[in-house]
N, C-alpha and C positions, 0 to 999 in steps of 0.2 A: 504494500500500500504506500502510494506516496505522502509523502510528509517532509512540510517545510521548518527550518529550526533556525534560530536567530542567535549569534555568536560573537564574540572580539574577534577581529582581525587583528591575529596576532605577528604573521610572516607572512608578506604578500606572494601572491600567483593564484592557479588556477588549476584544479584537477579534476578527473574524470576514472573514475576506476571503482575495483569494485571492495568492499569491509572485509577487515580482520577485527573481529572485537577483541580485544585485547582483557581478557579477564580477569580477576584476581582470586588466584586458587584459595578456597574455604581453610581455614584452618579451624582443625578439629582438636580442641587440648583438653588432656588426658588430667581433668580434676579429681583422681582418686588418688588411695595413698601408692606408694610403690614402696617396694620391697629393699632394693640397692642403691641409696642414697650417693654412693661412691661412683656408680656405674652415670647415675643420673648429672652428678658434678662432672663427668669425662664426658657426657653427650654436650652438655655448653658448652666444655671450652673444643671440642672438638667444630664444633660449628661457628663458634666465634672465629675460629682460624681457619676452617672453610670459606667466611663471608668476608675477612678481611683479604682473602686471596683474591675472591672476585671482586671488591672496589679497587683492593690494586692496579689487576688485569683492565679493569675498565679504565681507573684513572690515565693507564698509558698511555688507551688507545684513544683517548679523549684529546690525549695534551698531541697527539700526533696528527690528528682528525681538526680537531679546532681550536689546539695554542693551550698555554698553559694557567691562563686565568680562566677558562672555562674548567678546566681541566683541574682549577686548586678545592673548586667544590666538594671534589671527594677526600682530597686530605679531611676536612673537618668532617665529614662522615667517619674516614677510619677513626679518628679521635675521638668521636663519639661511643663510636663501638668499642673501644680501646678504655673507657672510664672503669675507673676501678672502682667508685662507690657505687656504681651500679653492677658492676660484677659483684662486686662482694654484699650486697643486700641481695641479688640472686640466689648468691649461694648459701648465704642464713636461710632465707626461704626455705630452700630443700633440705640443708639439715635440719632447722629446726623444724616444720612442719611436714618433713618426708613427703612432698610432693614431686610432681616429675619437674622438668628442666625448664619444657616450654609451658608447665603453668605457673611455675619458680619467675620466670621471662616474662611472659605476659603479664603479670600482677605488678612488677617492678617498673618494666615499659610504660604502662598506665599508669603507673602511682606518678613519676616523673612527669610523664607528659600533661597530665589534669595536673599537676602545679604548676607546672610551666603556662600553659594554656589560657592558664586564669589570670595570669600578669598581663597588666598591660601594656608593657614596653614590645614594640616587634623583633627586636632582637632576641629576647628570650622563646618568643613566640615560635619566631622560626628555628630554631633550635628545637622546639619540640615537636615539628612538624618532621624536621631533620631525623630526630629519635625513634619517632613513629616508622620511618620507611624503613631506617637500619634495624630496626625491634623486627618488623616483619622480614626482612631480609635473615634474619639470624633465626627467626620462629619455623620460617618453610626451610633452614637449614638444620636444624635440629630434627623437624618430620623429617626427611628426607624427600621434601618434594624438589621438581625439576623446573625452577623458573621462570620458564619461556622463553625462549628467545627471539628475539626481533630483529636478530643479523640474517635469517635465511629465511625471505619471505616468498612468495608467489607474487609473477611481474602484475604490475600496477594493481599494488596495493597501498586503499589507504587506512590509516590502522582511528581506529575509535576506539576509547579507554576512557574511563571515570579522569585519571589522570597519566603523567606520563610522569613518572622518576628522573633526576641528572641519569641515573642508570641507563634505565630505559633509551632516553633520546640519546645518550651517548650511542648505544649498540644500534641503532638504526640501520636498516640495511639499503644505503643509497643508491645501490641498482635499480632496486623492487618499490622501496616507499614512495610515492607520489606526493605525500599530506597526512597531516593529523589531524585530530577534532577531540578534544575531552571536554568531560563536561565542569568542569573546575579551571580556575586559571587565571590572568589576566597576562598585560604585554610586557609585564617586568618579572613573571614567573619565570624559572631555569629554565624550563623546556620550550617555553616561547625567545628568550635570548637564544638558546641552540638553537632553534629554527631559522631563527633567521642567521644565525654564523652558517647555518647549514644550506641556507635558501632553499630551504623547503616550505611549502606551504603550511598554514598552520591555522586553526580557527580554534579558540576557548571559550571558556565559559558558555558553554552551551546549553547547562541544565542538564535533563535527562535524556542526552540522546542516546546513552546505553540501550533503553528502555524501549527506542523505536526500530535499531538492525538487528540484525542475525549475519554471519560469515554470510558473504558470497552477495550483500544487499549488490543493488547499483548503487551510485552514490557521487553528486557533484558537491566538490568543495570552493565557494568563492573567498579565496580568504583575502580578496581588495574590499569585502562588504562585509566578509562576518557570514553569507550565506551559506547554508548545509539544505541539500536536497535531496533527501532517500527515493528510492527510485523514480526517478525521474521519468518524465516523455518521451518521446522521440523528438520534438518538438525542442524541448529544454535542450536533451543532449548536444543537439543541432545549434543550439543558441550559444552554448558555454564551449563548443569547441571552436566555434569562434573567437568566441574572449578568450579564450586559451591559445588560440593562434597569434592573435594580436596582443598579449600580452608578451609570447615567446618573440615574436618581431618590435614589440616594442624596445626589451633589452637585448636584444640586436642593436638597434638602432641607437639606443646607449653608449653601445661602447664608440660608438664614433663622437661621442664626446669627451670621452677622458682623457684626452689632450688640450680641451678646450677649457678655456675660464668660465667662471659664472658671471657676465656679464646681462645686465636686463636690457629690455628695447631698446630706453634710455639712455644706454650708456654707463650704468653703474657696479659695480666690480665688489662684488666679493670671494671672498676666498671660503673652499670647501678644505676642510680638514679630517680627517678620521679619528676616533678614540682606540687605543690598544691596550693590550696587559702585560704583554710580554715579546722580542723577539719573532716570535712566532705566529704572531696579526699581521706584520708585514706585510706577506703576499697577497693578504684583500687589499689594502691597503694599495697597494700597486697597480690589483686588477680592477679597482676601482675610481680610477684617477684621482685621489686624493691628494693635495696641494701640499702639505704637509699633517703636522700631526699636532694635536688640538690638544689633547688630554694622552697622557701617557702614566696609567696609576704604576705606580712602583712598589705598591704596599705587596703585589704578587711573588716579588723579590724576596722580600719579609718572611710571608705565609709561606715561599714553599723552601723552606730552611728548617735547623731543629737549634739554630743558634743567629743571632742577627749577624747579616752578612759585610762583610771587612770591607772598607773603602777601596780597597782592589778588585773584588768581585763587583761590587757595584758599578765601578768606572768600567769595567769589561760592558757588562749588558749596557749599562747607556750607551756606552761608543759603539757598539754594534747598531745601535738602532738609530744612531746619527750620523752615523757615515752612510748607514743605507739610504738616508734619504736626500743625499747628496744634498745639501746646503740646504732643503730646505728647511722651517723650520720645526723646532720638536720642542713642546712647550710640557715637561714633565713634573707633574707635581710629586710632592713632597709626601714621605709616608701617611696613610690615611689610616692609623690603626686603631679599633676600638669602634663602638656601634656596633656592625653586624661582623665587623674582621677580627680575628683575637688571633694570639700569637701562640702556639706550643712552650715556648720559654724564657715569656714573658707573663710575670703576674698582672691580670687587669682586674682592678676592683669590682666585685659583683653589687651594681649599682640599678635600682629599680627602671632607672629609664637610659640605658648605657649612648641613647644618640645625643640626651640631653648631657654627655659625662663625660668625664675624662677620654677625650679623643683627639684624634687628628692633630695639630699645633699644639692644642694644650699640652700633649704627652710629650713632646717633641722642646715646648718650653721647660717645664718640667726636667727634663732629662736630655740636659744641652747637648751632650756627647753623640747622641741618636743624630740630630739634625747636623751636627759638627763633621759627623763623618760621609752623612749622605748630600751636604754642602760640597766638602772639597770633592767629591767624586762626581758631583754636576760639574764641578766648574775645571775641571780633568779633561771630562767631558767637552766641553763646549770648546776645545783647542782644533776639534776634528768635525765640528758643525756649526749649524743656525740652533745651538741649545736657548731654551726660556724659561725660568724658575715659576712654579705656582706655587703658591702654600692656600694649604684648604681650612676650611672651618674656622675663618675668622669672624669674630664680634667687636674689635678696637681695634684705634692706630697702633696703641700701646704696643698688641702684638705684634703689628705689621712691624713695627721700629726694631723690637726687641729681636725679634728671627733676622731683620736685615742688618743689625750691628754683627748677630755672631757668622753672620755671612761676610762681611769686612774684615771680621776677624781673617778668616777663612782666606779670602784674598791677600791678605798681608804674609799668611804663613809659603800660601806657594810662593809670592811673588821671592821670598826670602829664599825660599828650595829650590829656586830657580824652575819652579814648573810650568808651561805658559798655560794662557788661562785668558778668553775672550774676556777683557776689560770693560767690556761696553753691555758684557750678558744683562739681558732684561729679568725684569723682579715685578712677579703680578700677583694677584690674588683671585680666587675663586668668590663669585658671590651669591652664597649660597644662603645666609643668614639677610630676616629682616634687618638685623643692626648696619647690615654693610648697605643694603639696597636704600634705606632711606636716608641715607647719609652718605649716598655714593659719590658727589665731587668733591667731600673734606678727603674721603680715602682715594680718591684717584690723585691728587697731590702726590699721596707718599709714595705710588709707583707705576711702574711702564704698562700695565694692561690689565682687565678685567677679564675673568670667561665663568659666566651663569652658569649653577649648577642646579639646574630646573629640577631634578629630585626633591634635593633636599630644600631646595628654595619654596619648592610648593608645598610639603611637610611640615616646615615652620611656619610659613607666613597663615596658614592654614587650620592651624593646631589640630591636622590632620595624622591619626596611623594608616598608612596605607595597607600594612600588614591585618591590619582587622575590620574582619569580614561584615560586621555591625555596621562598619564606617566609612568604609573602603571607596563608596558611589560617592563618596563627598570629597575624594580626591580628585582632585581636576587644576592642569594647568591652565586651561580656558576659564577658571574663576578670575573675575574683573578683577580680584585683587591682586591675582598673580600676575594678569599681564600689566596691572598698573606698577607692579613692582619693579616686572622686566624694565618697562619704558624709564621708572626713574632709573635705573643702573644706567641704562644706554645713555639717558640724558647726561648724566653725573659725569660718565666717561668723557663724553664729546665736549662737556664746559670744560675739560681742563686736559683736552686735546691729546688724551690716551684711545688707542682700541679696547674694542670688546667684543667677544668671541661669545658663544655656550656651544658648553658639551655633554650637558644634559639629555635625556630621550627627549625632550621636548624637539631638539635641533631638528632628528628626525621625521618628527610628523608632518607629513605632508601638508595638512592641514594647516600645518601653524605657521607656513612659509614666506605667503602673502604679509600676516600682519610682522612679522620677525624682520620679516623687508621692509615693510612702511616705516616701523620705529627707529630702523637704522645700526641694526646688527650688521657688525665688521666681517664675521667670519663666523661659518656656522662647521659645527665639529659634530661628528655623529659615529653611530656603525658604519663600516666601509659598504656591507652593503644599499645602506640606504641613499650614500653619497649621491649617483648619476640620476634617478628622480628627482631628486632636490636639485641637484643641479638645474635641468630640464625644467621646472618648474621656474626657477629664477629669472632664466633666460626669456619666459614669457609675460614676465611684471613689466610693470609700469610702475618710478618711484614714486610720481604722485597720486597717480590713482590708489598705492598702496597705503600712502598718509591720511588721505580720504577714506579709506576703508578703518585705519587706526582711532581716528579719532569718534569714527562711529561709534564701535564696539568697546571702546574704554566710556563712553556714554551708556552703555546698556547694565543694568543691573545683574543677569545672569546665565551662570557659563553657557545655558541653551539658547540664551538670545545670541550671543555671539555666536555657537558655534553655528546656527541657523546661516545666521549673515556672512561668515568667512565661506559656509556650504554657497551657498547663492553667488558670492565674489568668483568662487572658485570655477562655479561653473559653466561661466560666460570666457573663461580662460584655455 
């Protein structure tokens, strides 16, 4: 029977093929007493080292498939699985109430995550969602069930699942998979980031579509609209392999831009940039004409160590990734640790709201020596490129002043070791806090550049968790107060004749192009592959019609009246 389902578009394209439902096998546990408490303690740790085999195996093929910040997700999976006060409340369990392993596991998993669950902070949050999959990944290793795999599928398939794991989408089989659809999700979930590293199509949040296939449905996925269509027409199918033709000649037609600027009717020039994590984003980066490189987090550096890395390991992977990009430039910010990143061996305070806490700069003020040694290995760095300093998560000058003195420091020492070191390296900040946005031309005084960090900029100004599902629809960068926040940065920036860049998903949205362009954004920095749309978009503005359009929608009260009217701009374009 046909049936239409309404979804986020979470990775654009266009598919035509026929379900896999992707199941989640029953787990049946054994609540009576057992007999060998001993044998019971050998089945968990036996499976705990069975499950940490397979995140290994996965993480590999992850950090080889799509770079090694997608790929650091399952470090903190193994760490989780790896917690000793939860192994060892497991294992009280079974001796002292002589039950089996996986009801020892299961009772513990739950007790953890219904604490964690109930907090309001999304850090902790996600951690417990994190425990949940490793819980069941170690529950069906104890049964000894066989947990499907999704490398060896049957040609054009597209897989439908309640949800999809980093696991999961890591093992994707890109021969055979055409598209996903779960019914959970949104466009900042793991599995929609992979999607799009993977440029697969991808549609979420769909609700119950479990509920409507069976293996073998037909089934069109739009994932430029969010639409799911279970067996379809002839009429449909005829329809969407169209737009699936014109979309596969669209980015054809693409790459005949990625030598070209973004240039509008006009006349006006900006520059597209990409975001990376590591080394290993480069090649999108490449095959997506990207200008230079916008945001370059280095906290992946950090995470995937068991000790913080030496100013000589540092200065190797930045000079690797600035020589690749032959002069142009590479604007890499400063460790980001804490909120949702934590370190193996580093203590971080367990703090009820850890985004509101000890992170990013603060820790880095805090503990001079961290930022002292990832200083001189930028400005090492910068002898063999167009390198750029960001420092994230600021609220004062104070700090800006205080991190740029031990950066002078920093300067004086090479110049004294005779190391050369670009003299002229620029020194910016991200602006991601309302402190910085409402106050953006006293802080563009103190340095060379700005670049929005539409995340977190919309989570604060917002007093929005995007993490909770209660709250979650109230997240929106299209809230009039967020783009009025963007507009004053841009202003703040241009009174006191610095650029401004973002590198937030906002950059990305196609939708949000037009007005990004009217306000007078420098330079937009996104995923590599979202890069040649936005470009191609750009190329089709008008600066003033896009001012006219700005000053509409910062007049409208809310985020649906705007995003009505950017819809209507967009579509005479």
């Amino acid at each position: 029977m046909r049936k239409f389902i309404k979804g986020i578009d979470a990775s654009p394209g266009v598919a035509i093929g026929k379900v896999y439902l992707h199941k989640e096998i029953e787990l049946v546990i054994n609540t009576g007493d057992i007999e060998d408490v001993e044998k019971e303690k050998e089945r968990l740790i036996t499976s705990r080292d069975k499950s940490k085999e397979q995140l290994t195996e996965i993480r590999k093929k992850t950090a080889l498939k799509l770079g090694e910040d997608k790929a650091s997700i399952f470090d903190g999976h193994i760490t989780l699985l790896e917690d000793e006060d939860l192994f060892d409340e497991v294992v009280e369990l079974i001796e002292d109430e002589e039950i089996s392993a996986e009801n020892a596991l299961s009772r513990g998993i739950e007790a953890y995550c219904e604490m964690l669950g109930n907090l309001e902070d999304e850090y902790l949050r996600e951690r417990a969602a994190d425990l949940r999959d490793i819980g069941n990944r170690w529950l069906h290793n104890i049964l000894g069930h066989d947990l499907g795999d999704l490398s060896s599928l049957k040609p054009d398939t597209v897989i439908i699942a309640k949800d999809l794991t980093p696991s999961d989408t890591a093992q994707l089989d890109l021969e055979n998979v055409l598209a996903f659809v779960t019914e959970i999700g949104g466009r900042t979930a793991h599995s929609s980031i992979m999607a799009r590293s993977l440029e697969i199509p991808a549609v979420v949040g769909t609700g119950d579509v479990c509920s409507y296939v069976k293996d073998g449905d037909s089934i069109i996925v739009d994932a430029m609209t969010g639409d799911v269509i279970i067996n379809p027409d002839k009429e449909e199918i005829a329809q969407y392999e169209k737009k699936r033709e014109a979309f596969t000649k669209e980015k054809e037609e693409l790459k005949c831009l990625l030598d070209k600027d973004a240039v509008s009717i006009d006349g006006t020039k900006v520059d597209m940039f990409g975001n990376i994590g590591s080394p290993n984003d480069l090649p999108g980066l490449h095959r997506n004409g990207a200008k230079g490189i916008g945001l370059y987090r280095t906290e992946f550096l950090f995470m995937n160590n068991d000790r913080f890395p030496t100013e000589d390991e540092q200065f190797e992977a930045y000079k690797t990734v600035v020589e690749s990009m032959e002069g142009k430039p590479v604007t890499i910010r400063t460790m980001d640790i804490g909120g949702d990143k934590a370190l193996c061996y580093m203590e971080l305070p367990k703090e009820e709201n850890p985004f509101l806490g000890w992170r990013a700069l603060r820790v880095c003020l805090d503990r001079p020596e961290i930022l002292k040694t990832q200083f001189r290995a930028l400005l090492r760095a910068s002898a063999f490129g167009y390198v750029k300093i960001m420092l994230p998560m600021i609220i004062s000058i104070d700090e800006v002043r205080q991190a740029k003195a031990i950066l002078e420091e920093c300067k004086a020492e090479l110049r004294a070791e005779g190391i050369k070191f670009d003299e002229n390296i620029q020194y910016g900040i991200m602006v991601e806090t309302p402190a910085v946005a409402m106050r953006a031309k006293y802080f563009a005084k103190e340095v060379d550049f700005f670049s929005i960090g539409t995340n977190d900029l919309t989570q604060y100004t917002l007093a929005v968790d995007r993490g909770n599902e209660n709250i979650a629809h109230l997240y929106d960068p299209f809230n009039p107060a967020v783009l009025q926040a963007i507009k004053m940065s841009i202003d703040g920036a241009h009174a006191e004749g610095i650029t401004i860049s973002m590198c937030g998903e906002f950059a990305g949205d196609e939708r949000a192009t037009a007005v990004l362009f009217g306000m007078g954004l420098d330079a937009f920095s996104m995923s590599a592959i979202s890069i040649p749309r936005v470009k191609k978009n750009i190329m089709k503005l008008d600066k003033k019609e896009c001012e006219a359009l700005v000053e509409k929608v910062l007049a409208m009260d809310t985020a649906d009246e705007i995003k009505a009217a950017i819809e209507e701009f967009n579509s005479k374009k």
